[in-house]
C-alpha positions in Angstrom: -13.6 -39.5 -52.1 -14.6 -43.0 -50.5 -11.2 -43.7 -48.1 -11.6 -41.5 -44.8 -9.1 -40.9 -42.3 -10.1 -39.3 -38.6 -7.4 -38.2 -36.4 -9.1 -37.7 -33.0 -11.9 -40.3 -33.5 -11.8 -41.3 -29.7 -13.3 -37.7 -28.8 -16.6 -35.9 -28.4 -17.0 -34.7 -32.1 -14.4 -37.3 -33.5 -16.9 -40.3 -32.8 -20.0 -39.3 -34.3 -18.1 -37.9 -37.2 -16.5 -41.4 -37.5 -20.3 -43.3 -37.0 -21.7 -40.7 -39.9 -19.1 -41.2 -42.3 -19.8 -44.9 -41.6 -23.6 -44.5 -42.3 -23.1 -42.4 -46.0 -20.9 -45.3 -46.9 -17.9 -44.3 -46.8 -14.3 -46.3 -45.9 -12.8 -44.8 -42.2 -9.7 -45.5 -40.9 -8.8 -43.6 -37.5 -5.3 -43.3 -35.8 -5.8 -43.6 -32.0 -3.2 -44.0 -29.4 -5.2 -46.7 -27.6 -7.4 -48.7 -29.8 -9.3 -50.1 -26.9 -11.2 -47.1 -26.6 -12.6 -47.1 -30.4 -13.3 -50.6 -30.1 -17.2 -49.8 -30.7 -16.3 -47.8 -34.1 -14.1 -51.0 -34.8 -17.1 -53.0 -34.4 -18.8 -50.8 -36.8 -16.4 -51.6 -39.5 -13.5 -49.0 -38.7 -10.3 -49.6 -39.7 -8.0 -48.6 -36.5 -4.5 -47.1 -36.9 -2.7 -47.6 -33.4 -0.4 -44.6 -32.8 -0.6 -40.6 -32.5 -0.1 -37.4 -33.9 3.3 -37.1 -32.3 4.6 -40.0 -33.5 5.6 -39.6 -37.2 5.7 -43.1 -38.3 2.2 -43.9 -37.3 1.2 -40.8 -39.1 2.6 -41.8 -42.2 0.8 -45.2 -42.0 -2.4 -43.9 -41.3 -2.4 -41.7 -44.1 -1.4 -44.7 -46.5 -4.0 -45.2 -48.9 -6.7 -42.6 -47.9 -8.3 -39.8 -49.9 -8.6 -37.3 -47.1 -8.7 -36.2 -43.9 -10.9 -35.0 -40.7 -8.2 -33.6 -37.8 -10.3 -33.6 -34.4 -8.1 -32.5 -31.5 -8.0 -30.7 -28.7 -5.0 -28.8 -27.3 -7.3 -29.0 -23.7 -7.0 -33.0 -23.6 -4.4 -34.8 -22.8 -1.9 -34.7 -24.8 1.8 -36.9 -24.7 3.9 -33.5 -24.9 7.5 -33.7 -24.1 9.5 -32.4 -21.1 8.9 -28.5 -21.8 6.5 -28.8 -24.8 4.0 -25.8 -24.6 -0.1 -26.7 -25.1 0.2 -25.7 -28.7 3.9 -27.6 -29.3 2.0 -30.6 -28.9 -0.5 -30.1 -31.8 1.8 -27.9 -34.1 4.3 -30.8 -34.2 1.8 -33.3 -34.9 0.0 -30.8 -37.8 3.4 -30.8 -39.4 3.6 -34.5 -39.0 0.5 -34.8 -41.0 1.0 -32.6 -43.9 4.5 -34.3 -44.6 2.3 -37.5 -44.3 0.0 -36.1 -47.2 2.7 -35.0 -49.3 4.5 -38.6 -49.2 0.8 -39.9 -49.8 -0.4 -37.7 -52.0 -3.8 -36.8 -49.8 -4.9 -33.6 -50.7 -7.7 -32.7 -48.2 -7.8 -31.9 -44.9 -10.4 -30.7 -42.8 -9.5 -29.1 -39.5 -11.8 -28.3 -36.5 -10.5 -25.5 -34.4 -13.2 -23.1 -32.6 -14.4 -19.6 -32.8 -12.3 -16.7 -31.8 -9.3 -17.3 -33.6 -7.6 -14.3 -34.8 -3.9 -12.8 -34.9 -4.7 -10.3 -32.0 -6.6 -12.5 -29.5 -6.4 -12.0 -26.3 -6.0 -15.4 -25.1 -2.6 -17.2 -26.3 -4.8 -20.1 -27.3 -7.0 -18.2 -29.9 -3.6 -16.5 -31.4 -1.6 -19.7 -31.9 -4.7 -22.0 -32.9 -5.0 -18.8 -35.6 -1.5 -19.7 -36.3 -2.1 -22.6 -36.6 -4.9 -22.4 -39.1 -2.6 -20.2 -41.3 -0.2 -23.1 -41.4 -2.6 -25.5 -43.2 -4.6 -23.0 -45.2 -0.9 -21.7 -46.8 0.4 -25.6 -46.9 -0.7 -26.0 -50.8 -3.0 -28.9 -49.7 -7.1 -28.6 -50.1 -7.6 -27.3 -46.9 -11.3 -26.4 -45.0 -10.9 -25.0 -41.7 -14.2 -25.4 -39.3 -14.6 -23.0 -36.3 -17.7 -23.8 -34.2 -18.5 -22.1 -30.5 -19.6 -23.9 -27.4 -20.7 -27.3 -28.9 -23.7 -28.6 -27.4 -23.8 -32.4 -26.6 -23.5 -34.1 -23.9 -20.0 -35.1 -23.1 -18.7 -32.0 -24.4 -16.2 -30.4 -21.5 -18.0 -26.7 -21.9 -21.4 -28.3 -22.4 -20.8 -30.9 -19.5 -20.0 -27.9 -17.0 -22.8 -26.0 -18.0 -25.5 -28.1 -16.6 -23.8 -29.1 -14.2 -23.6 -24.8 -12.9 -27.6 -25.3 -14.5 -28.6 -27.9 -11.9 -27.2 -26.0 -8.9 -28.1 -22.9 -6.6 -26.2 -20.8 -5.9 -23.9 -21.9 -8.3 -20.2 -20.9 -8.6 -18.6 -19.6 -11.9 -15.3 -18.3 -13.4 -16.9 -17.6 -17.1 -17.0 -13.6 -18.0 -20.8 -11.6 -17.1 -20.4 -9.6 -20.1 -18.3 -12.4 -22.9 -20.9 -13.6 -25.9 -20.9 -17.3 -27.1 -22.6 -18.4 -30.2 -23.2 -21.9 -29.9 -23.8 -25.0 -31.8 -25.5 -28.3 -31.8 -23.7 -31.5 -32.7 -26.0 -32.5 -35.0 -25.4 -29.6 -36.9 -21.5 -29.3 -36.8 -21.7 -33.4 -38.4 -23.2 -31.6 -41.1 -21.5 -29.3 -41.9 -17.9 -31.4 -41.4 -20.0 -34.6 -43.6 -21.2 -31.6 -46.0 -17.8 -29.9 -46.7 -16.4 -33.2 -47.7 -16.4 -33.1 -51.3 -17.2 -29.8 -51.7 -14.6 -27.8 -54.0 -16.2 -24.4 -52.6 -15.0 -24.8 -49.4 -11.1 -25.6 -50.7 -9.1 -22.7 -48.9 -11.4 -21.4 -46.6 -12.3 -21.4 -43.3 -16.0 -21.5 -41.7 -17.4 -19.8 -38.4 -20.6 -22.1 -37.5 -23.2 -22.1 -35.5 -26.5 -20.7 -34.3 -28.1 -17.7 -35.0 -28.4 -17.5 -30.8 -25.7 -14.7 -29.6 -26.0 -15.1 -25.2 -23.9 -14.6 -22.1 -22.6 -17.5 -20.4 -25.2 -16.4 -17.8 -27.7 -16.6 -20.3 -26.8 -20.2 -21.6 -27.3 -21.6 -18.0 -30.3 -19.9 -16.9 -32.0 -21.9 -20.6 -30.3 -25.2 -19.4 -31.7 -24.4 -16.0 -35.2 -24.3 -17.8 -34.8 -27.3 -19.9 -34.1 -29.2 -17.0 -37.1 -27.5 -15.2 -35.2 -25.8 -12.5 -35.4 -22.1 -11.5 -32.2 -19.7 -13.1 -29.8 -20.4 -10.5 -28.1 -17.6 -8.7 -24.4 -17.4 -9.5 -21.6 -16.4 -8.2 -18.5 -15.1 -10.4 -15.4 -16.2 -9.3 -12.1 -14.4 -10.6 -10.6 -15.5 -13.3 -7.0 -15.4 -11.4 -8.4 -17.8 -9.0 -7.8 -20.8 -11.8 -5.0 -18.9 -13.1 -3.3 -19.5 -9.6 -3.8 -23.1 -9.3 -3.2 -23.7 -14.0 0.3 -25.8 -13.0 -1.7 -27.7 -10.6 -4.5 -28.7 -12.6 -2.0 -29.2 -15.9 -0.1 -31.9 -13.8 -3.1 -33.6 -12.4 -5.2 -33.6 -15.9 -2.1 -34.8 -17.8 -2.4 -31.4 -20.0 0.5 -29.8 -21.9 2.7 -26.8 -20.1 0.5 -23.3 -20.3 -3.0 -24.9 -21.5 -5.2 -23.5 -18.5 -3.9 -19.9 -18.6 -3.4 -20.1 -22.4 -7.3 -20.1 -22.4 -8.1 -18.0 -19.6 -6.2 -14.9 -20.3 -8.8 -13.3 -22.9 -12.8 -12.6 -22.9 -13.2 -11.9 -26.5 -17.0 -12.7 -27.5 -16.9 -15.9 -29.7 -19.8 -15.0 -32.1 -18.1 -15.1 -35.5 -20.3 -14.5 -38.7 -22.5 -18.4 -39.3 -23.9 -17.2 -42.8 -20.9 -17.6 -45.0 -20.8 -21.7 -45.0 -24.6 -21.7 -45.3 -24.5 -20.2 -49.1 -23.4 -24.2 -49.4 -24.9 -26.2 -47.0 -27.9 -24.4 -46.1 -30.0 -26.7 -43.2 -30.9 -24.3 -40.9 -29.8 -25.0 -37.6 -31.3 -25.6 -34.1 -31.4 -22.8 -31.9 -29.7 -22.7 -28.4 -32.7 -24.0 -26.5 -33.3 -26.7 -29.1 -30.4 -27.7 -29.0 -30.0 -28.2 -25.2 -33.3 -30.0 -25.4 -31.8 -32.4 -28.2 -28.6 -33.1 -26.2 -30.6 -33.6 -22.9 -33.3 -36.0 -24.6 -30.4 -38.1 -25.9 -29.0 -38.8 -22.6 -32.2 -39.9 -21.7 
């Protein structure tokens, strides 16, 4: 495969996805609703597809001509959803746009990045219908790999960005669960493993958990930040979930998010942790622990 499409390359994973498929050598093409904000991956030699996932036409000419395909969204950005359109309406109608774009194309593969805790009886709305969602490409005939990483650790990732943030303060206040367990992941290593499943036959059909071998509390994680950034644990203070939950509308309207996407997330504490050994019978690079991988992201933006 040497023609790559990335939907979602304007976004924390999407860009240095984009910037390694560059460096291997291969073709990308990206769709993005406002090329302005890829204009450094233009400059690098990406081809730039104005338009978005919504918008069926643009789909079908980003897919014109390419051999496969990376989908990188988020149903916790902003998304252009319609008057009424749930959080997941939004990306289910723009996953349907793209497989009817492969079909009239003839693009077989598709890689989809999703997150850890999917399953038909989450708690949260958002792990159920992203599991939905999954079961939708993996059952749509096409060569499907579905990724599913935990917390990713980089800098300018939302969950990442927060969490040393919460690190660099005492006391510091909190909404995450005392008792939920996270398995995390570094950047680095999730480029890997999307660059690695490429061309990779063993991976057609399947879907990957991936991360560290790390399992911690959400306490944990910022009490290691804390100490990468040389500070003492700070002392935290748990807020109630239904605090947010009270004020979801609010912060929907004012972050330009799709009906139900706060509350969608927040009602379920199921540990993300997932089983990382599976995709590593094929792409075996070890990965960095928790604390190197906080180091790494913190060095970076240095």
């Amino acid at each position: 495969m040497s023609h790559i499409l990335v939907i979602g390359a304007s976004g924390f994973v999407g860009r240095p996805l984009v910037k390694a498929l560059l460096a291997d050598g291969f073709a990308v093409r990206c769709l993005a609703r406002n090329p302005a904000k890829v204009a450094d991956l233009a400059a690098l030699g990406c081809e730039v597809v104005q338009g978005d996932v919504s918008d069926p036409a643009s789909v079908q000419r980003a897919f014109d001509a390419v051999d496969a395909a990376y989908i990188s969204i988020h149903t916790l950005s902003p998304q252009q959803a319609a008057p009424g359109q749930g959080f997941m309406d939004v990306e289910r109608y723009g996953l349907q746009n793209i497989v009817l774009a492969c079909r009239t194309h003839g693009v077989k593969r598709l890689i989809y990045l999703t997150s850890l805790g999917n399953t038909p009886d989450a708690r949260s709305e958002w792990g159920r219908e992203r599991w939905r969602t999954e079961q939708y490409l993996l059952s749509s005939g096409l060569d499907v790999t579905v990724i599913q990483p935990g917390q990713i650790v980089g800098v300018g990732g939302q969950g990442f960005n927060m969490m040393v943030s919460q690190a660099g303060r005492s006391p510091t206040l909190t909404i995450a669960s005392k008792t939920q367990k996270w398995r995390n992941i570094a950047l680095d290593d999730l480029i890997y493993y999307l660059v690695g499943v490429l061309d990779e036959a063993r991976s057609y059909g399947q879907s990957y958990e991936v991360g560290s071998d790390d399992v911690l509390t959400h306490d944990q994680m910022m009490d290691v930040a804390a100490e990468v950034l040389g500070r003492r644990p700070p002392v935290k203070v748990h807020l109630p979930v239904a605090l947010l939950g009270g004020l979801a509308q609010l912060v929907e309207r004012v972050g330009k998010l799709p009906r139900g996407a706060i509350n969608g997330l927040l009602d379920g504490t199921d540990d993300m942790v997932g089983d990382p050994t599976p995709i590593r019978q094929i792409l075996p690079r070890a990965p960095l622990t928790y604390r190197q991988a906080v180091e790494r992201a913190l060095d970076k933006e240095n």
